[in-house]
C-alpha positions in Angstrom: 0.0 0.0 0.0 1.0 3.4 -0.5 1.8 6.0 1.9 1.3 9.6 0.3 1.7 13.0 2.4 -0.7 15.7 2.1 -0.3 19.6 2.4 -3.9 21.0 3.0 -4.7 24.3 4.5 -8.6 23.6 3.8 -11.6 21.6 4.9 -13.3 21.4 1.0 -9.1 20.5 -0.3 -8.9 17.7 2.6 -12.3 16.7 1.6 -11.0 15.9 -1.8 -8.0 14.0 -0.5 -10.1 11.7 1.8 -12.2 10.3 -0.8 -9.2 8.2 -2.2 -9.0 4.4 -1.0 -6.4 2.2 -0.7 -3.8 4.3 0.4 -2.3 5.8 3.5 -2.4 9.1 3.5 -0.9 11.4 6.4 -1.7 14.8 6.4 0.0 17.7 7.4 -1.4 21.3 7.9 -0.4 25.1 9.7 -4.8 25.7 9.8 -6.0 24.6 13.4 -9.4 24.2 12.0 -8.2 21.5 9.4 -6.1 19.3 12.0 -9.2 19.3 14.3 -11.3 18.7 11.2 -9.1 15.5 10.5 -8.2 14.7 14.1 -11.9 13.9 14.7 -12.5 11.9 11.9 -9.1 9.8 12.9 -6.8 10.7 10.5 -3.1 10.6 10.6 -2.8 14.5 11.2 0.3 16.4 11.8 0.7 20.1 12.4 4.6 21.4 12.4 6.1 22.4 16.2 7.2 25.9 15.4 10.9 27.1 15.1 12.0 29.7 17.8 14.7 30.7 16.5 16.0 30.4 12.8 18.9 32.7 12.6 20.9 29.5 11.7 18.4 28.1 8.8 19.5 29.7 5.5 17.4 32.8 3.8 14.2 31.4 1.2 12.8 33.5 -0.9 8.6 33.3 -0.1 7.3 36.7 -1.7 5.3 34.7 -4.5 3.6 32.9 -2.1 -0.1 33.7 -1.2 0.3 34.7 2.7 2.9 36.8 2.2 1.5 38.8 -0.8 -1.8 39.4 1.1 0.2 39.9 4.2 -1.3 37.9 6.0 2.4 36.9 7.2 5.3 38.8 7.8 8.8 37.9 6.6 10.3 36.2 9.5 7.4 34.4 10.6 7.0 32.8 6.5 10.3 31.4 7.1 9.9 30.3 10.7 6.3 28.8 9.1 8.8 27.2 6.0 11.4 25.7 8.1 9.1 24.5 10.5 7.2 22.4 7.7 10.5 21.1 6.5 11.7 19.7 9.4 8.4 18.3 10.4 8.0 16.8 6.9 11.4 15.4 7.3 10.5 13.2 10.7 7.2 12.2 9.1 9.2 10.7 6.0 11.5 9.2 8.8 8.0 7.5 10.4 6.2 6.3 7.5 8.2 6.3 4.4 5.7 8.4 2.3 6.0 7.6 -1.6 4.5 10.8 -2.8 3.5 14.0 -1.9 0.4 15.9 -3.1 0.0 19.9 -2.8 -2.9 21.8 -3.9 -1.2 24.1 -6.4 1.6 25.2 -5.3 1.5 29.0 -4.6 1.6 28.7 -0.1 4.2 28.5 1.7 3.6 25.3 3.1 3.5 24.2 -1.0 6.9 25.2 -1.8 8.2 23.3 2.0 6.8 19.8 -0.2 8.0 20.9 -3.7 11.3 21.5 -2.0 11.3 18.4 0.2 
């Protein structure tokens, strides 16, 4: 069986993902609403421990990304946000050996963590 991690920031997007069968999918998410969403209906659910400090992670560039051009983020906190999501996507691959990994479309910040990954 496969094992496939998904980034989903929405309820309607996680909808989409559950429908498929056959495959273990483990989710991962920044949105509070979506990890409760999931946690109730007992999926594998992970939401990143957040980065105090990051002066020693190098500099990403995240101004195309959709929280930072409607500022909905600041600069320092879209990389601690980025990092974050890489090293928790790293100890979930650890954990379960994921094949794939399935983003919405690319343009969040949490997107470009998996493309990257």
């Amino acid at each position: 069986m496969y094992s496939i991690l998904c980034y989903v920031e929405g309820v309607g997007r996680t909808n989409f993902y559950i429908r498929f069968t056959n495959i273990n999918i483990i989710f991962i998410t920044s949105n509070i609403t979506v990890y409760l969403y999931l946690k109730l209906h007992n999926y594998n659910v992970y939401i990143p421990k957040m980065i105090k400090n990051i002066s020693s992670y190098p500099n990403w560039d995240l101004n195309n990304t959709i929280e930072v051009k409607m500022n909905y983020i600041d600069r320092k906190n879209s990389l601690k946000l980025f990092w974050s999501l890489l090293n928790c996507i790293d100890k979930l691959y650890q954990k379960y050996k994921f094949t794939y990994i399935f983003i919405w479309n690319g343009n969040k910040i949490g997107d470009i963590a998996c493309s990257y990954y």
